[in-house]
C-alpha positions in Angstrom: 13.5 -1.8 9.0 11.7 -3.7 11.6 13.6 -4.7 14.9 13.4 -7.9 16.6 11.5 -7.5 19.8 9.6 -9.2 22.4 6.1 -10.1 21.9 3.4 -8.9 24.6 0.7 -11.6 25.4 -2.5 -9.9 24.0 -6.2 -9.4 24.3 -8.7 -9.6 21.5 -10.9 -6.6 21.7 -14.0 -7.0 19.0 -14.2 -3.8 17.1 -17.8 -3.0 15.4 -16.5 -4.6 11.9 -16.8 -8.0 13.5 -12.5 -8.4 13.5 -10.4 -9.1 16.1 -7.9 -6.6 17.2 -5.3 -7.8 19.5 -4.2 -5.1 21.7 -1.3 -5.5 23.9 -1.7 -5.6 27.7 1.3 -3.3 29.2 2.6 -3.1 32.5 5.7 -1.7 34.2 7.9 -4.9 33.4 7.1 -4.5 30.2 9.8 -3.4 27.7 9.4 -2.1 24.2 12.9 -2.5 22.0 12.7 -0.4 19.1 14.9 1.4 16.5 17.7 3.1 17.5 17.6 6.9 18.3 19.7 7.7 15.2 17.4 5.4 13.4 14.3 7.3 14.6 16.0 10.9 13.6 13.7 12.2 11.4 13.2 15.5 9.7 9.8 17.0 10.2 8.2 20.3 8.3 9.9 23.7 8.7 6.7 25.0 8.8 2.8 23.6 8.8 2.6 25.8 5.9 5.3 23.6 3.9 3.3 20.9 4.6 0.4 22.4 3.3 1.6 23.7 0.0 3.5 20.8 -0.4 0.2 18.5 -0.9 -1.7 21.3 -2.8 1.0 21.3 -5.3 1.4 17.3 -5.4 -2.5 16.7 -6.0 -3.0 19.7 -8.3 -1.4 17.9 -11.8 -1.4 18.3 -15.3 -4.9 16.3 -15.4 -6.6 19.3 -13.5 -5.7 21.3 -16.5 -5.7 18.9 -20.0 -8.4 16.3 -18.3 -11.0 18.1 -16.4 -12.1 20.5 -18.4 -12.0 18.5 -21.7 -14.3 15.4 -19.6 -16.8 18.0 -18.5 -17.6 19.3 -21.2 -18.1 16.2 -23.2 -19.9 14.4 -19.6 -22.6 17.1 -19.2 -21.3 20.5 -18.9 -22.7 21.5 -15.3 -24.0 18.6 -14.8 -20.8 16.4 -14.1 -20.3 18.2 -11.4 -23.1 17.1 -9.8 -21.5 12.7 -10.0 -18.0 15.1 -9.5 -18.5 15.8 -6.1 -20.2 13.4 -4.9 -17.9 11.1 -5.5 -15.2 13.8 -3.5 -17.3 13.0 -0.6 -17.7 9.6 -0.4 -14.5 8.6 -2.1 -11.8 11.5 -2.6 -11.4 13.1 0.5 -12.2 9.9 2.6 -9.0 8.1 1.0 -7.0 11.8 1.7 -8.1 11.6 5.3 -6.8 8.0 5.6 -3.6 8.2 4.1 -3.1 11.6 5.8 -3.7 10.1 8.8 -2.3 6.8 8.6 1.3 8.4 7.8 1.0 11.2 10.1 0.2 8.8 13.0 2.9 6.3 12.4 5.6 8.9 10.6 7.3 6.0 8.4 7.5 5.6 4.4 5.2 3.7 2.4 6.9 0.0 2.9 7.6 0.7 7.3 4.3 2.2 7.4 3.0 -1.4 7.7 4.4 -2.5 11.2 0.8 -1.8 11.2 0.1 -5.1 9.4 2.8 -7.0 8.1 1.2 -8.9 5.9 -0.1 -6.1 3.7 3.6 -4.6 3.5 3.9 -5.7 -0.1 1.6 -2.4 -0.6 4.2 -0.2 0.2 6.2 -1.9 -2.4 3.8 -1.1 -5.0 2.9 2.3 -3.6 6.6 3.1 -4.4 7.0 1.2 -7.7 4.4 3.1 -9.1 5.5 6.2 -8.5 8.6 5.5 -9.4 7.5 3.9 -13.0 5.3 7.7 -13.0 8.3 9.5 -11.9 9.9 8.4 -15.4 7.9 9.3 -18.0 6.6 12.4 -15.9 9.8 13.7 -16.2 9.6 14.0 -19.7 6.5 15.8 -19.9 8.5 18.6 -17.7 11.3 18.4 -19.9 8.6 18.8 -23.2 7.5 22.0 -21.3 11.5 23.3 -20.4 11.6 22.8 -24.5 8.8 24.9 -25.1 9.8 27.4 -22.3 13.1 27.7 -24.9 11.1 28.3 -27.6 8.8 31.0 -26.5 10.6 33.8 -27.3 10.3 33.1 -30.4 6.8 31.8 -30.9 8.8 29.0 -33.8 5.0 27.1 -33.8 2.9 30.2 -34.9 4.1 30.2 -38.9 4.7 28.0 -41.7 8.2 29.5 -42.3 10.4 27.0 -40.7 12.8 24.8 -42.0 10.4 21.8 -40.5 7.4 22.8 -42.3 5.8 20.9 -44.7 3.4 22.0 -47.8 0.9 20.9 -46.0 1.2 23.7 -43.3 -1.6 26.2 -42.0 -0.2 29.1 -40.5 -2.7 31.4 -38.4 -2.9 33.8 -41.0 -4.1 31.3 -43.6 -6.4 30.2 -41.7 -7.5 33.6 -40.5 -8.2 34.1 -44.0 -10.1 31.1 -44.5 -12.1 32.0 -42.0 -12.6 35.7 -43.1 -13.0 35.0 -47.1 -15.5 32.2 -46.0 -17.5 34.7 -44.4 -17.7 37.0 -47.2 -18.5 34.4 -49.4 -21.1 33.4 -48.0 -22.6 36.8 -47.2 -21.9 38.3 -51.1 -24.8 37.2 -53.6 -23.2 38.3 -56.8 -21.1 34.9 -56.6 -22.9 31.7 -57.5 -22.3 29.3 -55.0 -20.5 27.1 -57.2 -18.1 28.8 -57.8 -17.8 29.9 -54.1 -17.8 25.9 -52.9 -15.2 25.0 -55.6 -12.8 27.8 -55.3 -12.7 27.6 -51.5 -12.0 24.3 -51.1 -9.0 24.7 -53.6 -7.6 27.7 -52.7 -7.8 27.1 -48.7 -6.8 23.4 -48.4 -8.8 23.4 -44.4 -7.8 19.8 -44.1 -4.4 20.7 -43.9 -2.2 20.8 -40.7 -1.9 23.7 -38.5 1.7 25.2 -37.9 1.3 24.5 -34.3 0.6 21.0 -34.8 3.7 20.4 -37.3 5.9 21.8 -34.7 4.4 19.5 -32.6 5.3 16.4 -34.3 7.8 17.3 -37.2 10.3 19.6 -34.7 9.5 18.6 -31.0 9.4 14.8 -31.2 10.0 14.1 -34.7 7.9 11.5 -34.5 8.2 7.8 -36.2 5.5 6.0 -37.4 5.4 3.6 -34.5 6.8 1.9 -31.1 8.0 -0.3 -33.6 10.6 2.6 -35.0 11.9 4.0 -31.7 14.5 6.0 -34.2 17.5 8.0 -32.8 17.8 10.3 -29.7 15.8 13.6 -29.8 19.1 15.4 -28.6 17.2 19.0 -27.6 14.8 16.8 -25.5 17.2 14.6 -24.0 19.4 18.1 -22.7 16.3 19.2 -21.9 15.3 15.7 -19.6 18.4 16.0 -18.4 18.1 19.5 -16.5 15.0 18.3 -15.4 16.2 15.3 -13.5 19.3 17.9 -12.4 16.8 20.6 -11.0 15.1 17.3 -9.5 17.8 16.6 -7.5 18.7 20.3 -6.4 15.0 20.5 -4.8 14.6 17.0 -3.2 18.8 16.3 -2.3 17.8 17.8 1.4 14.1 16.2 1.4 11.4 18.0 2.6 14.0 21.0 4.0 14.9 21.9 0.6 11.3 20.7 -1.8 9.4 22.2 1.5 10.9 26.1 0.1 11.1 25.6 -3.7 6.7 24.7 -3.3 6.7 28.6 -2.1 6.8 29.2 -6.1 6.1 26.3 -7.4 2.2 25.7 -6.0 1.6 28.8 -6.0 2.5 30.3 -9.4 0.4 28.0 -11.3 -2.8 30.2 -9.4 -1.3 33.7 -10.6 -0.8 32.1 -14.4 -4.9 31.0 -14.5 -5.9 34.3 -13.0 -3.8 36.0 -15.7 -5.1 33.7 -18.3 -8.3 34.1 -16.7 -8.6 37.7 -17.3 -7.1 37.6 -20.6 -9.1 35.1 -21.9 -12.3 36.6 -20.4 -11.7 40.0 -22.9 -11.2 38.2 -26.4 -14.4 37.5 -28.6 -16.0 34.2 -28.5 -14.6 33.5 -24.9 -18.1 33.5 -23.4 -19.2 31.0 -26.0 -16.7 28.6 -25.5 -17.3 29.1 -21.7 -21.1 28.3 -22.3 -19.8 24.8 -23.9 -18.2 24.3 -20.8 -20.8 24.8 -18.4 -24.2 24.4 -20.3 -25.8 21.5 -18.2 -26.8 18.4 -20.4 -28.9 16.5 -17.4 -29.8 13.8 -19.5 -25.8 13.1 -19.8 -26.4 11.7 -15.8 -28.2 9.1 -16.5 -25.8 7.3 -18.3 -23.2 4.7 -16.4 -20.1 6.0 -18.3 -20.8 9.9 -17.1 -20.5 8.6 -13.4 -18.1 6.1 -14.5 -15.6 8.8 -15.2 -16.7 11.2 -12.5 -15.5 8.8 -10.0 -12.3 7.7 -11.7 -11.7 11.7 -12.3 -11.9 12.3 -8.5 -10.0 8.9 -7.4 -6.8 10.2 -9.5 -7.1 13.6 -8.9 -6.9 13.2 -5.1 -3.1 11.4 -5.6 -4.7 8.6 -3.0 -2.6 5.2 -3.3 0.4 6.5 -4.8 1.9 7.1 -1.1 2.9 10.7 -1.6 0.1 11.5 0.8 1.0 8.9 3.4 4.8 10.2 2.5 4.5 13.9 3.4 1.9 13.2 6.1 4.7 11.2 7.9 7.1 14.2 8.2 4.4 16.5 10.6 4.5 17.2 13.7 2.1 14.3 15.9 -0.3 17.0 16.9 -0.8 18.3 13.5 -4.4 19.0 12.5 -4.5 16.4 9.9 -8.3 16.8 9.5 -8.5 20.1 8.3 -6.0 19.5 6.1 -7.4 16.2 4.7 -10.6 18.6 3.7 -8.9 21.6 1.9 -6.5 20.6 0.4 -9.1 18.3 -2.0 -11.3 21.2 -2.0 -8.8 23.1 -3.8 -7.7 20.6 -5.7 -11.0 20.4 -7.4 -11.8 24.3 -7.5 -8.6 24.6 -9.3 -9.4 21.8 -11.5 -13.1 24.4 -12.2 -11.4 27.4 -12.3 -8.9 25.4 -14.9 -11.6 24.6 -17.1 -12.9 28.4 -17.2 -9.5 29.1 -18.8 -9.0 26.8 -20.9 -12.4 27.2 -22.5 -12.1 30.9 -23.2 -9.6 30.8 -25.2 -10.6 27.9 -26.9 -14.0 29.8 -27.5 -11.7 32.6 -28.4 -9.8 30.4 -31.0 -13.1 28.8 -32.5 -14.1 32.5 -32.9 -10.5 33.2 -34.5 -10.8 30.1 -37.3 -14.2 29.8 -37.9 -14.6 26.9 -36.7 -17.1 24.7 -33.9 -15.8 24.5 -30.6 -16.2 20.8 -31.2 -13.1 20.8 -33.6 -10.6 22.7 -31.5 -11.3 21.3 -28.1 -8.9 18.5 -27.1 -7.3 16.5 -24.0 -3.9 15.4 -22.8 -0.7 16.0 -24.1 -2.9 17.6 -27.2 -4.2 20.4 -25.5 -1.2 21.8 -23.9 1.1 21.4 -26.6 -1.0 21.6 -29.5 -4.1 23.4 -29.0 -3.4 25.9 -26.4 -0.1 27.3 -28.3 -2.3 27.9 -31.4 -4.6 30.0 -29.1 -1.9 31.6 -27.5 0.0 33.0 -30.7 -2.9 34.8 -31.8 -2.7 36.9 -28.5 -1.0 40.0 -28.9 2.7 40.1 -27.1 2.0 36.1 -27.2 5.9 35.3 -26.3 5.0 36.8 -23.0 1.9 34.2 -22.8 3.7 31.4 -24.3 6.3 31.8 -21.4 3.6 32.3 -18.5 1.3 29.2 -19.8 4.4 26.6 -19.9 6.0 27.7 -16.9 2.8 27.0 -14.9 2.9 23.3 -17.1 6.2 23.5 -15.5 5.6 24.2 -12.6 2.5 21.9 -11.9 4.5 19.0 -13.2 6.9 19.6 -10.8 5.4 19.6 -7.4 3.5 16.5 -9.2 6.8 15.0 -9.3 8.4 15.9 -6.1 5.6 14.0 -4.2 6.5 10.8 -6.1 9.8 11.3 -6.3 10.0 11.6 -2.3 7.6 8.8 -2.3 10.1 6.7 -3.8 13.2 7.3 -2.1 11.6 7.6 1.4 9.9 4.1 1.0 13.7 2.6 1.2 15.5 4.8 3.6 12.2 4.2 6.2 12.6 0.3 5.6 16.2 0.3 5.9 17.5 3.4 8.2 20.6 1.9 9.4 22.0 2.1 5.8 20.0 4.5 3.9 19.4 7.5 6.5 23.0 8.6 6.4 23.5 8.1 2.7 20.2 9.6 1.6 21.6 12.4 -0.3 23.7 9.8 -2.4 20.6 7.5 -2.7 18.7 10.4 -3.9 21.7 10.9 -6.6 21.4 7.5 -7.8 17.5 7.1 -8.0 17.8 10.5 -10.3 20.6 9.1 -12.7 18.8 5.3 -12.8 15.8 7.3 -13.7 16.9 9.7 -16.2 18.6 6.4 -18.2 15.1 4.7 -18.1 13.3 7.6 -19.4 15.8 8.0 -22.7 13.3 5.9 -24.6 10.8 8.5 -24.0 12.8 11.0 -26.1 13.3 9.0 -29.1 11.7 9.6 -32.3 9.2 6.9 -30.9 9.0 8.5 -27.4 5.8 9.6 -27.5 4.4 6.1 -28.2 6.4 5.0 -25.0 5.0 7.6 -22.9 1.5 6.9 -23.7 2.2 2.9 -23.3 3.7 3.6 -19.5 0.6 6.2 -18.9 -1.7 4.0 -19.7 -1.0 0.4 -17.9 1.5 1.9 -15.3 -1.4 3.6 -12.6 -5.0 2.5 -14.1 -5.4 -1.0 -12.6 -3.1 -1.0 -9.7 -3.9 2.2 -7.7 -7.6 1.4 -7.6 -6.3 -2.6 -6.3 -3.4 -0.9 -3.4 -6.5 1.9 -2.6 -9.1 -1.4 -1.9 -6.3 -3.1 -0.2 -5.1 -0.2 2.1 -8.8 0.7 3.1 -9.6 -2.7 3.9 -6.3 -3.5 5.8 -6.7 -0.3 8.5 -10.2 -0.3 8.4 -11.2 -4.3 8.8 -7.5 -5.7 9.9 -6.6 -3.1 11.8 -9.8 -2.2 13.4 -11.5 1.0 12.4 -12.3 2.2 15.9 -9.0 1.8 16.9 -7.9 4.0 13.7 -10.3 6.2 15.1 -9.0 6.6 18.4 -5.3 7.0 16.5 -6.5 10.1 15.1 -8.5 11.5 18.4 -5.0 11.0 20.1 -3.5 13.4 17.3 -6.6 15.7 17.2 -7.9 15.5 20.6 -11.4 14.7 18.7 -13.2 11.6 18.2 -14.2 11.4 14.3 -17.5 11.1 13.5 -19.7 7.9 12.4 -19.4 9.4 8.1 -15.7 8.4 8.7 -16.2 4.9 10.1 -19.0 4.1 7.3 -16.9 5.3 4.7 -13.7 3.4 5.2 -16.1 0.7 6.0 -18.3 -0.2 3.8 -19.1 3.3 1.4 -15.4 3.6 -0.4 -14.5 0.1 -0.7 -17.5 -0.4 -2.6 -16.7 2.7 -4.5 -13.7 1.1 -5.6 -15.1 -2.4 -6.3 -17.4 -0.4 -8.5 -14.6 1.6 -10.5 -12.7 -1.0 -11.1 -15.4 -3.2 -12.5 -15.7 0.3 -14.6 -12.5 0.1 -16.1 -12.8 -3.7 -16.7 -15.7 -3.6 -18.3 -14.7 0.1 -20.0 -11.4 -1.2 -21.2 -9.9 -1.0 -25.0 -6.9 -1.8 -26.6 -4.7 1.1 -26.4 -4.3 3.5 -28.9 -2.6 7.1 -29.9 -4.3 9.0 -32.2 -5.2 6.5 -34.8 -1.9 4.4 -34.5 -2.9 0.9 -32.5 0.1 -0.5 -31.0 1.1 -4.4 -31.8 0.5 -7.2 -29.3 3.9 -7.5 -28.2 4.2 -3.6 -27.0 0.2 -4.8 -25.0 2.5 -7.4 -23.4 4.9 -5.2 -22.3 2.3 -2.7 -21.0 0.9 -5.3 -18.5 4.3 -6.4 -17.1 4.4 -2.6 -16.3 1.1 -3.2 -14.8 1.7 -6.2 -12.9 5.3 -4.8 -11.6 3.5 -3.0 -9.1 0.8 -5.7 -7.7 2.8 -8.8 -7.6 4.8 -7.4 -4.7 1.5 -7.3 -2.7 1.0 -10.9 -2.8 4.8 -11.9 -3.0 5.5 -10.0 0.2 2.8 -11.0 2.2 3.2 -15.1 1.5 7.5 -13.6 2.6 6.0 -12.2 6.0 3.6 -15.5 6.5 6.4 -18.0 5.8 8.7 -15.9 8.4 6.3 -16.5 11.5 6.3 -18.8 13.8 3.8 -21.4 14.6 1.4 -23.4 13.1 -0.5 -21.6 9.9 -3.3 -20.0 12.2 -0.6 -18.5 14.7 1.4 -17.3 11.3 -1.7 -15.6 9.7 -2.7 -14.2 13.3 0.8 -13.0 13.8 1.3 -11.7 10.8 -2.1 -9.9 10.6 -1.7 -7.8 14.2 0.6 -4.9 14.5 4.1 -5.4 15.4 5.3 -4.3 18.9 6.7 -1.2 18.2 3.8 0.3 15.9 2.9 3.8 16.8 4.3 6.9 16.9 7.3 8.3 15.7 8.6 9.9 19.4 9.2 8.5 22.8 6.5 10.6 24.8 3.9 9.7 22.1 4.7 6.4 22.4 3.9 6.2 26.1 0.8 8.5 25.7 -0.6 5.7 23.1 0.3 2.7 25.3 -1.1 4.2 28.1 -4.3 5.2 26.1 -4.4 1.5 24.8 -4.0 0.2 28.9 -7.1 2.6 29.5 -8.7 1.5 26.7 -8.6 -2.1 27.6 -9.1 -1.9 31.1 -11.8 0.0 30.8 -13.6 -2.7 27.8 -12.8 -5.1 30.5 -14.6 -3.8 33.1 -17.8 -2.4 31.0 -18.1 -5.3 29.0 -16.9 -8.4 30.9 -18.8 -11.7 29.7 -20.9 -10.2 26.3 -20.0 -12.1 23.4 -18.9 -10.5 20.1 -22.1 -10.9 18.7 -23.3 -8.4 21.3 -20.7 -5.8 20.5 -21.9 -2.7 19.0 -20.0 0.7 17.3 -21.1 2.8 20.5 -19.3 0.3 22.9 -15.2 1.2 22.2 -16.3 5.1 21.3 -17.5 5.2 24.8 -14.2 3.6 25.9 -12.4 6.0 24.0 -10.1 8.5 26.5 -10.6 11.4 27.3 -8.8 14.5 28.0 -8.6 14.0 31.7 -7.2 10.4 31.4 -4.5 11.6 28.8 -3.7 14.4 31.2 -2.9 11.4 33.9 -0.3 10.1 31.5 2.0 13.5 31.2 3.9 12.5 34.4 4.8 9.6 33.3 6.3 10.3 30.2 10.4 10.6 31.2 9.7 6.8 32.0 11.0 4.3 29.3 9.2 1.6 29.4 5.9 1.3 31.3 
């Protein structure tokens, strides 16, 4: 919540993106009222390292294992990783250094995060209604997995012998077979090749449905034809959702203290699965050709828009920038933490895991092409597909497969779940940031009540029509609007803000000044990234679709309210703030453009260290650069204002004083 306070008169220091920055001119009469100490009380890591697993586990999701793989092997083999990491450097990590740094500096939720600049405070809204629209539907894809976990002892999708079988069913073995007699077939010449065609075709129906696909659809979601037949409760899924949301609430009822332990397993068991599978999948025949369809470099596939298209919008979701999870753990470090170190290997993992993910997944879908007879190009899959469809099929052909089958969807689990607790902490910390005198005390009962109002709104997703529901929410409840808070967010620290005084934020937490890269990339580099993705998507956009079913206009309607629920707040919000200030319409804009009074750090002797850094900082523009106009303002001109050591080491005395 943001206090009343008094307003310092203020210089305008010009910062090398031609914007004004208002910095406040301190003295020892000046007083500072802020939130209350209780108000301020704020839990911080245990440990650096449960930071640190924490946003490994958060930006390593399910799409580093069903998307990845599947998109470079389809964009290029090898080659996409060449428009891959590119766009890591100019766009992934830059937005992970930002938001990383942003939250670490100011240690406040996504919505409080914008004393910064009021006006752009309706992003925090959306940051947290879109993970908390995720949060709903993600939860069922854990609770599909907890499902499958149940029925791995038993391997129920590897035969036709169940009582939800149809006669259309494939098991393995008949399919084995086809794959065997079709070899002899073709190898004997003592059969005329009529015969061969005919009887083959009638005996071994191979248009027919695999056993892992019926259990799929006919005993796991008993699916309906359509959104239009939503159809009754899926009661094993709904118990199943349930536990979900309960283990939810165990791990995140004591924040980052509790979630900040249970990521011990959590982001790192995923790592000992692959390795497993990894190995496993390395010894069975055909794994090194599906491998080879993985890799083999198509570098004509690069000179085609859509290939960097989707190497860019791979990387910007990947990353988890403009959700506010990052900005949300960030805020819980320590002031001092080395947030740029962080900011670099954390995506760096992210992506080799989303490699090492695609290595995995194509040896045993080599593995199962080898098995069936069949191209790689008809087994190979994405999404929701691949995990629950595809991959079981390749997993019940291994030998003690229960064992398998019980690894694979504990790591889908798993990964789901530190997915989860980043949004889910997203969400509840936005509130109790923005209103601490209510919320703080109560935010194990807040927690309680965001799980239950969630678990009712994801109850459609486990009807007979669930799945259709699920795929609606994924598909308008991120797409549009992270790449629209992501523009807004870069341009409002980097333009509004100032970007050199961002900079010198972050040399006050490092003790280093970043480098130029930085300042052009927040600049000018990733907001045109973004520009450029999301002209991508418009111009890339279809109806949407599952499988071959197209969904009526009226479910598209309700897609785009899902859509819109997290950007209307941004404009909303902001015209709130404007109409709130006082003055004429330039004072309001003005006012409600420059930080309020009490932005900056979380702690007392912080807070003195950063006012007194912004007194030398002024003084010493004043002095260097009295009389030049703005025109004549460079980028070299506030770096060499920029404090150093000795000048911060002049403030340590001073820092029992409270106000300066």
């Amino acid at each position: 919540m943001m206090m009343e306070s008094k307003k310092y008169p203020e210089s305008k220091v010009h910062n090398s993106t031609n914007n004004s920055v208002p910095l406040p001119h301190l003295n020892s009469s000046s007083t500072v009222s802020s939130s209350t100490d209780s108000e301020n009380k704020r839990s911080t890591w245990s440990r650096q390292l449960d930071f640190f697993l924490s946003c490994v586990g958060y930006a390593v999701g399910l799409g580093n294992i069903w998307r990845f793989p599947y998109l470079c092997y389809k964009s290029g083999g090898g080659a996409f990783l060449v428009p891959y990491f590119i766009f890591l450097i100019i766009c992934g990590i830059p937005l992970f250094f930002l938001e990383m740094s942003l939250g670490q500096f100011g240690s406040l939720g996504p919505i409080a995060i914008w004393k910064i600049s009021p006006i752009f405070k309706g992003l925090g809204f959306g940051m947290a209604i879109v993970s908390a629209v995720v949060c709903v539907y993600y939860n069922v894809i854990i609770a599909w997995a907890l499902y499958y976990i149940y029925q791995s002892y038993s391997v129920s999708w590897s035969s036709c012998e169940n009582s939800w079988n149809t006669p259309n069913c494939v098991s393995q073995d008949i399919v084995s077979l086809q794959s065997n007699f079709s070899s002899v077939m073709n190898q004997t010449l003592l059969l005329n090749s009529t015969y061969r065609n005919s009887s083959l075709k009638a005996l071994l129906n191979i248009s027919k449905m695999t056993s892992s696909e019926e259990f799929w659809l006919f005993k796991v979601l008993q699916q309906s034809a359509g959104i239009e037949s939503v159809g009754t409760f899926q009661w094993p899924l709904v118990l199943t959702l349930f536990i979900a949301w309960i283990l939810i609430f165990i791990c995140v009822m004591r924040g980052i203290k509790s979630s900040g332990k249970v990521v011990y397993v959590t982001a790192t068991f995923p790592y000992f699965v692959l390795l497993c599978l990894l190995i496993r999948g390395l010894t069975l025949p055909g794994a090194w050709n599906g491998i080879s369809f993985y890799l083999s470099p198509n570098w004509e596939k690069l000179l085609t828009f859509k290939v960097w298209g989707d190497a860019a919008t791979q990387i910007f979701y990947s990353v988890g920038a403009a959700w506010g999870a990052l900005l949300t753990m960030a805020s819980y470090n320590k002031f001092n933490n080395n947030v740029y170190r962080d900011s670099l290997v954390v995506p760096l993992i992210n992506c080799g895991t989303s490699v090492l993910a695609g290595f995995v997944v194509f040896s045993l879908l080599g593995f199962m092409a080898h098995e069936t007879g069949k191209s790689i190009e008809d087994v190979v899959s994405e999404g929701p597909g691949l995990a629950f469809v595809v991959y079981p099929e390749a997993i019940s052909r291994l030998p003690v497969s229960p064992v398998w089958a019980f690894l694979f969807f504990f790591m889908v689990f798993a990964v789901g779940l530190d997915t989860q607790f980043g949004m889910f902490e997203t969400a509840v910390s936005a509130f109790v940031d923005e209103y601490p005198s209510f919320l703080r005390k109560r935010k194990t009962l807040f927690t309680a009540f965001l799980c239950i109002l969630m678990f009712i709104l994801g109850l459609p997703c486990v009807t007979q029509g669930g799945v259709y529901v699920v795929q609606l929410m994924d598909w308008y409840s991120a797409a549009f609007s992270l790449m629209v808070i992501s523009l807004l967010e870069t341009v409002a620290v980097s333009w509004v803000y100032g970007v050199d005084r961002f900079l010198h934020d972050i040399f006050l937490m490092t003790k280093k000044m970043p480098s130029v890269w930085w300042k052009l990339c927040w600049c000018y580099i990733t907001p045109a990234t973004i520009i450029a993705l999301l002209l991508f998507i418009l111009v890339n956009h279809t109806a949407i679709t599952y499988n071959d079913y197209v969904y009526p206009s009226w479910s598209i309607g309700i897609g785009w309210i899902i859509a819109m629920c997290s950007i209307t707040p941004i404009p909303i919000v902001g015209a709130v703030i404007l109409f709130k200030e006082k003055g004429n319409f330039k004072q309001k804009l003005i006012n409600s453009l420059r930080p309020r009074p009490d932005w900056g750090p979380a702690l007392e002797e912080h807070r003195i260290l950063y006012r007194k850094s912004i007194i030398i900082v002024s003084s010493k523009f004043e002095q260097k650069f009295a009389g030049r106009t703005s025109a004549s303002m460079n980028s070299s001109m506030l770096k060499d204002c920029a404090v150093d050591q000795d000048e911060l080491n002049e403030v340590l005395p001073l820092q029992n004083e409270s106000t300066l």
